[in-house]
Structure formats: structure tokens, C-alpha cells
C-alpha positions as CSV (number, residue, x, y, z in Angstrom):
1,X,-4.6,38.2,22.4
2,X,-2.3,39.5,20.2
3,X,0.1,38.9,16.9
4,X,2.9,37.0,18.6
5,X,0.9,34.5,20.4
6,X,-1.2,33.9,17.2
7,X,2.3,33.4,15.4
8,X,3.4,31.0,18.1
9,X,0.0,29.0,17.3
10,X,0.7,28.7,13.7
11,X,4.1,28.2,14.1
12,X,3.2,24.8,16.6
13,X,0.7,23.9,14.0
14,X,3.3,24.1,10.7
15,X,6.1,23.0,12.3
16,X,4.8,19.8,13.7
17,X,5.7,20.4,17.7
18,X,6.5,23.7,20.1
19,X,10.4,22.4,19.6
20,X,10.7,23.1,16.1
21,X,8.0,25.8,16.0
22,X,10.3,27.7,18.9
23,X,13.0,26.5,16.4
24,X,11.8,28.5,14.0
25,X,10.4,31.5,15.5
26,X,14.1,32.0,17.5
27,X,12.5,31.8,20.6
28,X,13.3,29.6,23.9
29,X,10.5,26.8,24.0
30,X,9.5,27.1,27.7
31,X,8.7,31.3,26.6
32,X,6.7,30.0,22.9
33,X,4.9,27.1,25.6
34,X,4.2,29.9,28.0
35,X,2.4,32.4,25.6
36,X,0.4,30.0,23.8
37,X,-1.0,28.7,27.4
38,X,-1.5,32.4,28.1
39,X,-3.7,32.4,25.0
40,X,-5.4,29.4,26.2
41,X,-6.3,30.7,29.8
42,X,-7.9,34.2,28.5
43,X,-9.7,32.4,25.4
44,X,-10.6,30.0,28.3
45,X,-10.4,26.5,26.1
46,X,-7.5,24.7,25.4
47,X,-6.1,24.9,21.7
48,X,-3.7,22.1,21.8
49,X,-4.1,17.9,22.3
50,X,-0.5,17.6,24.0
51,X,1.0,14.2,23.6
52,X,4.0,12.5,25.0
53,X,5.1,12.3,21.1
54,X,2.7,14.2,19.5
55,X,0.7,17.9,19.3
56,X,-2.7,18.5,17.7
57,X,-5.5,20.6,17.5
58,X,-8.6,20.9,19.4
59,X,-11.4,21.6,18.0
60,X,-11.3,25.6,19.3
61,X,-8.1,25.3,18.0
62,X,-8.9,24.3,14.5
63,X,-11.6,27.4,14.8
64,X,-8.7,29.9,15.6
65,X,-6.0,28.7,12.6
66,X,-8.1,30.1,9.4
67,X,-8.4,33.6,11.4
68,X,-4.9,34.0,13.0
69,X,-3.4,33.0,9.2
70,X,-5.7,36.1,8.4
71,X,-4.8,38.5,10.8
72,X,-0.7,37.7,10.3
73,X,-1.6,38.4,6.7
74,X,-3.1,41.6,7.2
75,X,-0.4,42.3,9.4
76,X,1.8,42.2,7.1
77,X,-0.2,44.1,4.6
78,X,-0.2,46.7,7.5
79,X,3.7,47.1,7.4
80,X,4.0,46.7,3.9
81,X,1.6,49.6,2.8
82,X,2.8,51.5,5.9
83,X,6.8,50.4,4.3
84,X,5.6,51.7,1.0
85,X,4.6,55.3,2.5
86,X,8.0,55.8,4.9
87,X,9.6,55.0,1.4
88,X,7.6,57.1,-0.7
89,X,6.1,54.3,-3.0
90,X,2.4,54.5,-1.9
91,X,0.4,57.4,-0.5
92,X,-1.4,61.0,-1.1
93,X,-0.2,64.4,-0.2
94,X,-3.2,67.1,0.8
95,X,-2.1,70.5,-0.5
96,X,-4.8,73.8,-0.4
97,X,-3.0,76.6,-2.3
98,X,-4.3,80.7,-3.2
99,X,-5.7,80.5,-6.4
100,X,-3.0,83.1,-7.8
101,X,-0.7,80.8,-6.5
102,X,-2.1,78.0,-8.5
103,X,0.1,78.7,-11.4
104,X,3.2,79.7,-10.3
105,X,4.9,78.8,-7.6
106,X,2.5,75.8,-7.3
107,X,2.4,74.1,-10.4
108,X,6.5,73.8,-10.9
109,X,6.4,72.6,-7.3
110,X,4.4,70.0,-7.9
111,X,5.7,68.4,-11.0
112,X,9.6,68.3,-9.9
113,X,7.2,66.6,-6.7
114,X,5.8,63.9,-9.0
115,X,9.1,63.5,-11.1
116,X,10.7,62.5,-8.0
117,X,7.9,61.0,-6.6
118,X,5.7,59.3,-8.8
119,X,4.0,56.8,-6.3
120,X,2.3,59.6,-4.7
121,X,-1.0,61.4,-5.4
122,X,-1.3,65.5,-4.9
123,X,-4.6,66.3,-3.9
124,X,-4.9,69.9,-4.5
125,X,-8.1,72.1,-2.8
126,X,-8.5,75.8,-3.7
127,X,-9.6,78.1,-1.0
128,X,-12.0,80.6,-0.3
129,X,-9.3,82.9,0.8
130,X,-6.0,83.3,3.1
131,X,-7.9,82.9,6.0
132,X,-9.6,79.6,4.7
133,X,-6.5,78.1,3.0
134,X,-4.2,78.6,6.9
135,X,-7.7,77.0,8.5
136,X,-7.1,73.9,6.1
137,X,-3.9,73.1,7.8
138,X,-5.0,74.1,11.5
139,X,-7.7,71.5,11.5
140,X,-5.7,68.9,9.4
141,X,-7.7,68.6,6.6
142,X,-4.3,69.7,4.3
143,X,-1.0,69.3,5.4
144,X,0.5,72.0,3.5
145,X,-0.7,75.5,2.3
146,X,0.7,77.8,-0.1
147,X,-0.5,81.3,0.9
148,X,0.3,85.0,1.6
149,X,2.8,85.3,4.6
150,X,2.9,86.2,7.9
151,X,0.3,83.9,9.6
152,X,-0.2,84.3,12.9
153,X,-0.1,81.2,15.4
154,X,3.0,79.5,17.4
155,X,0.9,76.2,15.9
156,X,1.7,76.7,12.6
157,X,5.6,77.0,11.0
158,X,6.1,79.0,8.0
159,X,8.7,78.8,4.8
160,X,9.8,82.0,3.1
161,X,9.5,81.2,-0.8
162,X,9.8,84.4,-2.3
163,X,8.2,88.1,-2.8
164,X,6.1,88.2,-5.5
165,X,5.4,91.5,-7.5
166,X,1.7,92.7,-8.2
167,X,2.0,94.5,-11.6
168,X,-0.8,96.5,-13.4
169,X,-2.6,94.5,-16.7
170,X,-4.0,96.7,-18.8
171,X,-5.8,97.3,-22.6
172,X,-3.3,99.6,-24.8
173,X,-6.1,101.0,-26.2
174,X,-8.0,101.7,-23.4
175,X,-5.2,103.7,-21.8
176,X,-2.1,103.9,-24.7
177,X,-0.5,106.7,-21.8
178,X,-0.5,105.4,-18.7
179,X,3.3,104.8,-17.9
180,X,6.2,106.4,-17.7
181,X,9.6,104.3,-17.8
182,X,7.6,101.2,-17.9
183,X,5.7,102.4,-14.3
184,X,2.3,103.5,-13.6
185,X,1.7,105.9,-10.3
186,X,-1.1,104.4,-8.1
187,X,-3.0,107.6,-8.2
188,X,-3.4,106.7,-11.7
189,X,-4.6,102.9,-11.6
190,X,-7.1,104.5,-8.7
191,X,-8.6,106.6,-11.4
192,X,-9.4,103.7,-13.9
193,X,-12.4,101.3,-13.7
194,X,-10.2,97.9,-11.8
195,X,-11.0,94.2,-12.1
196,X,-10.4,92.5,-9.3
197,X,-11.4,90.1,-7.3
198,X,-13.6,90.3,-4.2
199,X,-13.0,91.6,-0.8
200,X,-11.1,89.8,1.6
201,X,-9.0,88.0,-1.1
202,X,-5.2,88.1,-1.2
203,X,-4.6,90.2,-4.1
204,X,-7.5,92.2,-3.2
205,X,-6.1,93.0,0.4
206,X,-2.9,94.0,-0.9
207,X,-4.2,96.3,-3.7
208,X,-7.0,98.0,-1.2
209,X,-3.9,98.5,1.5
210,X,-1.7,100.0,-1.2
211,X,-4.8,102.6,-2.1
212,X,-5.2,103.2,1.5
213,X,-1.4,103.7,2.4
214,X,-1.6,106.5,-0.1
215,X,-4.9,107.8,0.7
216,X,-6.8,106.5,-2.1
217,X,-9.6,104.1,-3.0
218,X,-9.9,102.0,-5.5
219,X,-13.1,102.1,-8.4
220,X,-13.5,98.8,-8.8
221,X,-15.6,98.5,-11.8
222,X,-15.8,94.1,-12.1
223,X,-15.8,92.3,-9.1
224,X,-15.5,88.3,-9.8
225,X,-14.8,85.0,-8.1
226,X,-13.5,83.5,-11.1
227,X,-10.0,84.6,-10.7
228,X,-9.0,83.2,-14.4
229,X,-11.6,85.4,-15.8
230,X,-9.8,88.6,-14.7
231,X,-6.6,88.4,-17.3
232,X,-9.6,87.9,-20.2
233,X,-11.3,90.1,-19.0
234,X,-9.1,92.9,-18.9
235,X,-8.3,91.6,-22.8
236,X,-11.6,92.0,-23.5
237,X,-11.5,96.0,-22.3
238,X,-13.4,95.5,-19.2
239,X,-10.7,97.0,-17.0
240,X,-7.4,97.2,-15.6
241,X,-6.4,94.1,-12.9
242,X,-3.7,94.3,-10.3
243,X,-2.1,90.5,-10.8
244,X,1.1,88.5,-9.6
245,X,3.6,89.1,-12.4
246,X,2.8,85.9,-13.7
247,X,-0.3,85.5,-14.2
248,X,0.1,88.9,-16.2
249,X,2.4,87.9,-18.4
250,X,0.3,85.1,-19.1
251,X,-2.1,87.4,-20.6
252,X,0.4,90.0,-21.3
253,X,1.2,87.2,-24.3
254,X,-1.9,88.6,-26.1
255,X,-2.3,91.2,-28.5
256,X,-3.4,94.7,-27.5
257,X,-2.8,95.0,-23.5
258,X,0.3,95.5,-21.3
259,X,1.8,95.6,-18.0
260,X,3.8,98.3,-15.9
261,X,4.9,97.9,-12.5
262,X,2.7,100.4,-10.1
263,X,4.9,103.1,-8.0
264,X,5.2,103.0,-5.2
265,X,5.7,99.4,-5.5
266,X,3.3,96.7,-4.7
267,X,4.5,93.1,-3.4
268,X,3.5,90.7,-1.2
269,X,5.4,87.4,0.9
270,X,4.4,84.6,0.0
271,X,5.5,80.7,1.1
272,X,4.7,77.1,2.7
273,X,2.5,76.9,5.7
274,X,2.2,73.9,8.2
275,X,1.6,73.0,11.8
276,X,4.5,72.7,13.8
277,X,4.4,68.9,14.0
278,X,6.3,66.3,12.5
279,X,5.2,66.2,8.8
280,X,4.6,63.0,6.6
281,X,7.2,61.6,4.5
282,X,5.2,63.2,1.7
283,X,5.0,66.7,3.2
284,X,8.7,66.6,3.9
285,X,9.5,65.4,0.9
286,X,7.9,68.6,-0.4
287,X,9.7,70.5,1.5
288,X,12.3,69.4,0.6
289,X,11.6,70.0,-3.2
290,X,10.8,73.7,-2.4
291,X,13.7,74.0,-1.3
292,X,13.1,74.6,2.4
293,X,13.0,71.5,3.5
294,X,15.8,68.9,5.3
295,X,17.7,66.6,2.9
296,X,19.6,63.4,3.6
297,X,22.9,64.3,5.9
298,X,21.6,67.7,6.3
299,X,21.2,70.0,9.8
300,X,17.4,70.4,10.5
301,X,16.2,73.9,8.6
302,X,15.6,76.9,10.7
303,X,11.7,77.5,10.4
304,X,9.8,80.4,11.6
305,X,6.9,80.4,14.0
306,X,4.2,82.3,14.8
């Protein structure tokens, strides 16, 4: 059984006759005649009284109508809501993103997203870490990630967004002579009490392999999951933090603390992650926001893999 025949049975029953209803559906008669009597033979009754003049229902026939108008419905319902997402009118996007990433790029991302796009819904998960936000989109549970670049896996295809800077936050008063042309050495910031937070996160790795590359290690004095704690917390005289220029400067906007860039320099890649499989009108839309993505009469973009 499937959607044609049914349409060929309501078509018989509306139109009056298999003439008209083949008529209608733009179809030779003998082929509409020959799929409704395949119906017949695998239903096993027969769903039609043929007449010389005349066509009605049997009474299995009178039993299938009320469902087959139903399942032409939902049908169409089908297309429509599948219409409405191809055409970006319906529909969700899954997005897991680094929780220092949360505020910028992320958030700008997503509202020139939802300008364009207000039909659809961001769902936004935070992850435990790198590892856990790249896992999201292996096992499909989010389509895109924002995270630290490179990942490694020819399954996955990643978009270069930009380097971000890690600068030192830190209380004036607590340390009024730390830098020197607007810079503090790392051998320096190793010597202070640090907030950061724990092992195994982004910004964590990144400060930890900048210690080690110059044969330090760090005194990490406040350790914390809560990531927006760390800016307060360094306003509050707890410590100095190692943050995303951003997010600094975010804090940086208070009274009493500062921020210096750390020689040697500390950065880090960051950008959009995916599997490398044809993305939902959504996701590609995204993409294509982000600026990495394909627009309208455009070649394909050049993404890496790894």
C-alpha cells in the first residue's frame, strides 16, 4: 500500500468514476484502474461496486476512505513542515560551545543567526571541556561546536574563525608593578597566586603549556568550575586569571584591576567544528553567517580535515 494508490481511491471516490478521477489526477485510466486493483488484490477484498454506469464503495471500501483522507493529510503535513525547514521557516539548530567562547565569538554569531533567521530555535549546551564539546558533534548530539582548534579526526571538518589572545586580569592594588609597556613576563604571572579554572580545560591547557614551554609552573591559588566567577573573583583580590581578551575587558570595565598582555605571548585557534557530512539547512546557514560558509552562486568553501 502506499500514498499514490490511496490518492487514486479518493480520487475514484470524489470524482464520481476512474474517468474523471484519472482526469484529475493526470494519469491514463487503464494505469489509475490498475493500481487501485493492485490495492485490492494485497488488501485481499474488493473496494469498489463496478457498474456498467456507475462506481461505489464496498463496505471495506467505505472502512479505508476516513484513514487514506488521513494519511494524504499527514502527508502533506510531512512535506510542508519538511518545506518549512529546507526554507528556514521551521526548525532547531544544536550548537555546544567552550564556555569562554560563550560570549564572544558565540553570542554575536548567534543573533546576526536569529536576525536572519528567526523561525529557528538555537539550542545551546555548554561542555565539560574541548574534548566533551568535539564528542557532542562525533556522536550527533550537536551539529556544530565552537571550540579550541586543531581537532583530530578525518570525520570531523573544521573552520578557522580567528586567534584569540589570553591576556593577564589582574587587582592594581594587589600588584600596582607588574608591567612594563603594557606587558607582563610569564615568570612573573607564575609567581602570583592564579585563578583559573580546572585542569583539562581550554584556557587552563593553554596557560599550563605556556608555563611549561618556559620551564615554569603555575601557583594556582582558586581553582573553579564556574568560569564567570573568575573575572569577580580576581575583582574581589582573590587572584590574577589568564582570560580571552574579552572576557577581560569585561571585567577590566571595573574599578581597581587591569590587564597586560603576558610575553611571550599567549594565544590559542579557535573556530567551527562539524562532521564531514552534509549539514542541515540550519547548520549551513550558520556557516554561512560566520563567515565560512557557502552563499547562494558561490564555489563550495575549502574546509579543513583532520
Amino acid at each position: 500500500m502506499d500514498l499514490r494508490q490511496l490518492s487514486y481511491v479518493v480520487a475514484v471516490v470524489d470524482e464520481g468514476g476512474f474517468t474523471r478521477a484519472a482526469e484529475a489526477m493526470h494519469v491514463a485510466q487503464p494505469s489509475l484502474s490498475q493500481a487501485v486493483r493492485a490495492l485490492e488484490s494485497e488488501l485481499g477484498v474488493e473496494l469498489f461496486h463496478r457498474a456498467a454506469r456507475s462506481v461505489t464503495l464496498t463496505a471495506a471500501g467505505e472502512a479505508l476512505l476516513g484513514p487514506a483522507r488521513q494519511a494524504l493529510r499527514d502527508a502533506s503535513s510531512a512535506r510542508s513542515a519538511v518545506a518549512a525547514v529546507i526554507g528556514l521557516e521551521a526548525g532547531h539548530l544544536d550548537l555546544t560551545c567552550l564556555p569562554t567562547l560563550a560570549v564572544h565569538p558565540l553570542t554575536a554569531l548567534v543573533g546576526r543567526f536569529r536576525r536572519a533567521h528567526p523561525q529557528i530555535t538555537v539550542r545551546i549546551v555548554e561542555p565539560a571541556d574541548a574534548d566533551a564539546a568535539v564528542g557532542r558533534v562525533r556522536d550527533g548530539s550537536s551539529e556544530i561546536a565552537l571550540a579550541e582548534l586543531p581537532v583530530v579526526g578525518a570525520d570531523l571538518t573544521t573552520h578557522d574563525l580567528e586567534r584569540q589572545e589570553l591576556v593577564a586580569l589582574y587587582p592594581v592594588a594587589f600588584a600596582p608593578h607588574l608591567t612594563k609597556a603594557g606587558r607582563i613576563p610569564i615568570a612573573t604571572l607564575a609567581a602570583l597566586p592564579l585563578v583559573a579554572s580546572p585542569l583539562g580545560t581550554s584556557t587552563r591547557r593553554q596557560l599550563d603549556d605556556a608555563f611549561a614551554a618556559a620551564g615554569l609552573h603555575a601557583d594556582v591559588a582558586v581553582e573553579t568550575d564556574h568560569r564567570e566567577s573568575i573575572g569577580p573573583l580576581v575583582v574581589a583580590g582573590a587572584g590574577v586569571a589568564v582570560l580571552p581578551r574579552q572576557l577581560a575587558e569585561q571585567a577590566g570595565a571595573m574599578e581597581d584591576v587591569a590587564i597586560a598582555s603576558v610575553s611571550p605571548g599567549i594565544s590559542r585557534r579557535i573556530g567551527i567544528v562539524h562532521r564531514a557530512a552534509p549539514l542541515s539547512p540550519a547548520a549551513a546557514a550558520f556557516l554561512t553567517i560566520a563567515g565560512v560558509g557557502r552563499t547562494p552562486g558561490s564555489s563550495p568553501p575549502a574546509p579543513r580535515r583532520r
